[in-house]
TITOR-993781 format. One record per residue: residue in one letter; x negated, y negated, z negated of N, C-alpha, C in turn. Coordinates in Angstrom, 1 decimal, always signed. Atoms other than C-alpha are relative to their C-alpha. Layout:
a, X, Y, Z, X, Y, Z, X, Y, Z
...
! end
This chain:
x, -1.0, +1.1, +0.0, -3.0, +26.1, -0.6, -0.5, -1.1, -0.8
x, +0.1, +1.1, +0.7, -3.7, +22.9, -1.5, +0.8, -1.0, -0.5
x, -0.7, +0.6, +0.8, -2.5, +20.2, -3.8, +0.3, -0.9, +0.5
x, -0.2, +1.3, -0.6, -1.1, +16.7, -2.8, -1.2, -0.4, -1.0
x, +1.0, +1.2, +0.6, -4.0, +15.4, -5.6, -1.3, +0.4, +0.6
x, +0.9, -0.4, -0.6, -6.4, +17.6, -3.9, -0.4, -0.2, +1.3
x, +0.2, +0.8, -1.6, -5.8, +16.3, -0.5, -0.7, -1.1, -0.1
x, +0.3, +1.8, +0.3, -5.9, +12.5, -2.0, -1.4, +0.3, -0.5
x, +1.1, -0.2, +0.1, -9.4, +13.6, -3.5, -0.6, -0.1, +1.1
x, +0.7, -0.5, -1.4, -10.7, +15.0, -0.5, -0.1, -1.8, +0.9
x, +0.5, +0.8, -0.8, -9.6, +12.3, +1.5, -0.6, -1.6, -0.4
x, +0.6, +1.1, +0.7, -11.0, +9.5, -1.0, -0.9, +0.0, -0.1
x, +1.2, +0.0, -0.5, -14.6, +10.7, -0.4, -0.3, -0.7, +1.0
x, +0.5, +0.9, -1.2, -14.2, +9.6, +3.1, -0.6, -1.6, +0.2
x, +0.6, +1.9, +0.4, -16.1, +6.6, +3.7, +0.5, -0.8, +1.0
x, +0.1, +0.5, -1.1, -15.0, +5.5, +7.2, +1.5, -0.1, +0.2
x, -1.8, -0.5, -0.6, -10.9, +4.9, +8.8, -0.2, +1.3, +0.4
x, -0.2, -0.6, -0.7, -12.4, +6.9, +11.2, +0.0, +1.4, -0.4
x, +0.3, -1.3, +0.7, -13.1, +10.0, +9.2, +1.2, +0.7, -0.9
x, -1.1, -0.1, +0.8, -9.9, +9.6, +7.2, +0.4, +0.4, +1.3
x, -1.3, -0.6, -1.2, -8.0, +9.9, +10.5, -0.1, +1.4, +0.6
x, +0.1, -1.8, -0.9, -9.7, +12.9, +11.8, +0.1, +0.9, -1.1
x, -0.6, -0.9, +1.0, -8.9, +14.8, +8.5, +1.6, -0.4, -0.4
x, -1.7, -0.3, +0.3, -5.1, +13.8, +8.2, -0.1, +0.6, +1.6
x, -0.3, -0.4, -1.0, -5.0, +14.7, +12.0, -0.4, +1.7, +0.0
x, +0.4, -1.5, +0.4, -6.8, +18.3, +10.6, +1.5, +0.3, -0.3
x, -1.4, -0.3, +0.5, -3.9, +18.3, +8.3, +1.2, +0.2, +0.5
x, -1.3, +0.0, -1.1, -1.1, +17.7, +11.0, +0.0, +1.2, +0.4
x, +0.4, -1.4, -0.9, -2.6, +20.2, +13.1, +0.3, +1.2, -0.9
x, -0.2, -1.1, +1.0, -2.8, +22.7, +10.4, +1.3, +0.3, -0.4
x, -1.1, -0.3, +0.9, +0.3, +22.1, +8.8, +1.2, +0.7, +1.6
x, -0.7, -0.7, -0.8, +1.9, +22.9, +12.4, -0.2, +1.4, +0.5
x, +0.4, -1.6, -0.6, -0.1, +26.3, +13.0, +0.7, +0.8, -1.1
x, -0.2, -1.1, +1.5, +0.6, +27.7, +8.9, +0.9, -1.3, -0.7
x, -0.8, +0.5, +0.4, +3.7, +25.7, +8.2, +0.1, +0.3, -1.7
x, -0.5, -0.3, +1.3, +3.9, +27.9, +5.3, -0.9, +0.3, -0.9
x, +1.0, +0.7, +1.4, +0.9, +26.6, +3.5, +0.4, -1.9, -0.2
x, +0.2, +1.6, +0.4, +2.4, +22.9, +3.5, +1.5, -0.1, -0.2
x, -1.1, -0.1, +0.4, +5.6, +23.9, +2.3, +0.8, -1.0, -0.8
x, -0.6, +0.5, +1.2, +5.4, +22.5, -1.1, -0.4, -1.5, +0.0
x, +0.4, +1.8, -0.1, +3.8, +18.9, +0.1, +1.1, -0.8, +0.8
x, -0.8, +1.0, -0.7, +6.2, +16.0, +1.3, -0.9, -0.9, +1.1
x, +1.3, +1.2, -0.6, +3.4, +14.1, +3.5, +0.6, +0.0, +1.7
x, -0.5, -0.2, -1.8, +4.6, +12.5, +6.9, -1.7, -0.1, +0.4
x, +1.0, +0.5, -0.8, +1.2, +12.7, +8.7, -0.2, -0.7, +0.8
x, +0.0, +1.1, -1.4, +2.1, +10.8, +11.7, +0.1, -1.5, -0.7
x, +0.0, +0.7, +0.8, +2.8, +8.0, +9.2, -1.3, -0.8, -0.2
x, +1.4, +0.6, +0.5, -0.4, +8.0, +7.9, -1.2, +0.1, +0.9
x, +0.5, +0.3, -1.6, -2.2, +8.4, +11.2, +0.0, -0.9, +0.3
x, -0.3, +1.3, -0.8, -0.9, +5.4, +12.6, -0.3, -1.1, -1.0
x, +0.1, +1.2, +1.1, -1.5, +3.2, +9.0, -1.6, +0.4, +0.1
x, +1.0, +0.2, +0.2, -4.7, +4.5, +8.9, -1.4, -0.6, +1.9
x, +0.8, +0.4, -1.0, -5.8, +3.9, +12.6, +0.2, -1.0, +0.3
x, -0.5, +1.6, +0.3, -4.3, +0.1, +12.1, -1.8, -0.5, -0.3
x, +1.1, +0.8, +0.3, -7.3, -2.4, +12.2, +0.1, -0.1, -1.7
x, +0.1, +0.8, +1.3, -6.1, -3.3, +8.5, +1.1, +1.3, -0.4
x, -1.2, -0.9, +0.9, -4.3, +0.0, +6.6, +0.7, -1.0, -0.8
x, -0.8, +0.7, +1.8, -3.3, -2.0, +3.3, +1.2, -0.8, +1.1
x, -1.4, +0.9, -0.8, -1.6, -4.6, +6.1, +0.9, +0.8, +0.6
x, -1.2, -1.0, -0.5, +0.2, -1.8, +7.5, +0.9, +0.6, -0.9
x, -0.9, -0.6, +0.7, +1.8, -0.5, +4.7, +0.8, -1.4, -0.5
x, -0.6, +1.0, +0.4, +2.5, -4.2, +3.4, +1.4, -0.7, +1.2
x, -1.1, +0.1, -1.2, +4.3, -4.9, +6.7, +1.1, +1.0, +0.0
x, -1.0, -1.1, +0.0, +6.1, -1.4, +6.7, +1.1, -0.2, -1.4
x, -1.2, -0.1, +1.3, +7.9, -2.4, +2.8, +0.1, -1.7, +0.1
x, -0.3, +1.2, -0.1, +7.7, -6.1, +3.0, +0.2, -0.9, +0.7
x, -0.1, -0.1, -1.6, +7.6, -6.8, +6.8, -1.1, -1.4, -0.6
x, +0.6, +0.8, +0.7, +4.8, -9.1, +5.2, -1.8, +0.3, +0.1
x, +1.6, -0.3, +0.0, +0.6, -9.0, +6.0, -0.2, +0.0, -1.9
x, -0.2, +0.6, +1.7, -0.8, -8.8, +1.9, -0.4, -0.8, -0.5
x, +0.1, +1.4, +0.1, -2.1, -12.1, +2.3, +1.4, -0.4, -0.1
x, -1.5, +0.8, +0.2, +1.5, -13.1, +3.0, +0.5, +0.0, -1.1
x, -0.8, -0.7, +1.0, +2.9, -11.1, +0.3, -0.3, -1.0, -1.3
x, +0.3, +0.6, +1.1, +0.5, -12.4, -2.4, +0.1, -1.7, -0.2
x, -0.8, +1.8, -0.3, +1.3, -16.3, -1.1, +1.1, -0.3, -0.3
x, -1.4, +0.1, +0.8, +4.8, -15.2, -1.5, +0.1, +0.1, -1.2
x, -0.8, +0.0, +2.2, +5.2, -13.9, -5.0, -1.0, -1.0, -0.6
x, +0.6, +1.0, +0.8, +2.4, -16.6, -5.9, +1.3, -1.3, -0.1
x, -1.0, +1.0, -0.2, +5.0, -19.3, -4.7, +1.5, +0.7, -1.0
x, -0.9, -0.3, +0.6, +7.8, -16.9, -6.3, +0.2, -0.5, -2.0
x, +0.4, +0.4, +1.8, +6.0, -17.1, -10.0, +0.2, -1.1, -0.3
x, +0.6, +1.5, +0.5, +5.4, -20.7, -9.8, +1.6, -0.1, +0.1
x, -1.2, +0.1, +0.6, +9.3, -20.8, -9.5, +0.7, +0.3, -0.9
x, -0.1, -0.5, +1.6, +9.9, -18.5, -12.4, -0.1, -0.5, -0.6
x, +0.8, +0.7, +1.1, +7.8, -20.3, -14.4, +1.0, -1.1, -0.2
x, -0.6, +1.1, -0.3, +9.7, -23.6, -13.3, +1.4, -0.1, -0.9
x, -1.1, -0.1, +0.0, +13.1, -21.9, -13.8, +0.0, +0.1, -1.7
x, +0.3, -0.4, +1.6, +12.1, -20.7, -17.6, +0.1, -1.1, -1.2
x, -0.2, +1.6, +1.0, +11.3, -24.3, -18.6, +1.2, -0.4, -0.2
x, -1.3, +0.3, -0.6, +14.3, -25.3, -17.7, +0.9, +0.3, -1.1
x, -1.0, -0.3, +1.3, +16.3, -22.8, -19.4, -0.5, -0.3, -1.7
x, +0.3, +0.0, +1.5, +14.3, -22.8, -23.0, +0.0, -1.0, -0.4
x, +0.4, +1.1, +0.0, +13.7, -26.6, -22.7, -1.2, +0.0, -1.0
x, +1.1, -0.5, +0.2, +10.4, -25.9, -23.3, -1.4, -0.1, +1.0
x, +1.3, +0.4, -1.5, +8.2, -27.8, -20.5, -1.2, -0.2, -0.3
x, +1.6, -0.4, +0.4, +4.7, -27.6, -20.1, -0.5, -1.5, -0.2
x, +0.7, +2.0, +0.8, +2.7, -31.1, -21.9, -0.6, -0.5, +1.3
x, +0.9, +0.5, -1.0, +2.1, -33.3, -19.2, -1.6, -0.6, -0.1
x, +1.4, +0.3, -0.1, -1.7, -34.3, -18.5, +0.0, -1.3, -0.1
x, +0.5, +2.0, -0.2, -2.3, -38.6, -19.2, -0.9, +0.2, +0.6
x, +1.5, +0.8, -0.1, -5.4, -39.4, -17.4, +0.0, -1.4, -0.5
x, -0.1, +1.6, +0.5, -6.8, -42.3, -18.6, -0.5, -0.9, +0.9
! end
């Protein structure tokens, strides 16, 4: 029986998508023959199948929680900070020294 950190090892050698897919696709397979060696793991495999046969995993997951590429994401919360920031001054009255050129 294996571990959920021993999976993530395992499959963190892989060097290739393609090699990661054909070992969660092991795992599926497996976990449907001897159900009751994959009892104690939570892992949707079809999940990670499909994120990892995506041209772009990382954008697959970023899309699936933020409906967002992670270019988008990081554009957004960059634009989010810079309003933070904005709002902060604001409240502390405590704005940032403006620049003279001369």
């Amino acid at each position: 029986m294996q571990t959920k950190e021993q999976i993530y090892e395992d499959f963190q050698k892989l060097k290739s998508n393609k090699k990661k897919v054909e070992y969660l696709i092991g795992h599926r397979d497996a976990q449907k023959a001897h159900p009751g060696q994959y009892t104690h793991l939570s892992i949707n495999w079809d999940n990670l199948i499909t994120a990892w046969s995506d041209k772009n995993p990382r954008d697959y997951f970023y899309k699936q929680v933020f409906g967002r590429t992670y270019q988008e994401q990081m554009d957004f919360e960059s634009a989010q900070d810079g309003k933070e920031e904005e709002l902060n001054e604001r409240k502390t009255g405590n704005p940032k020294p403006i620049k003279l050129q001369a």
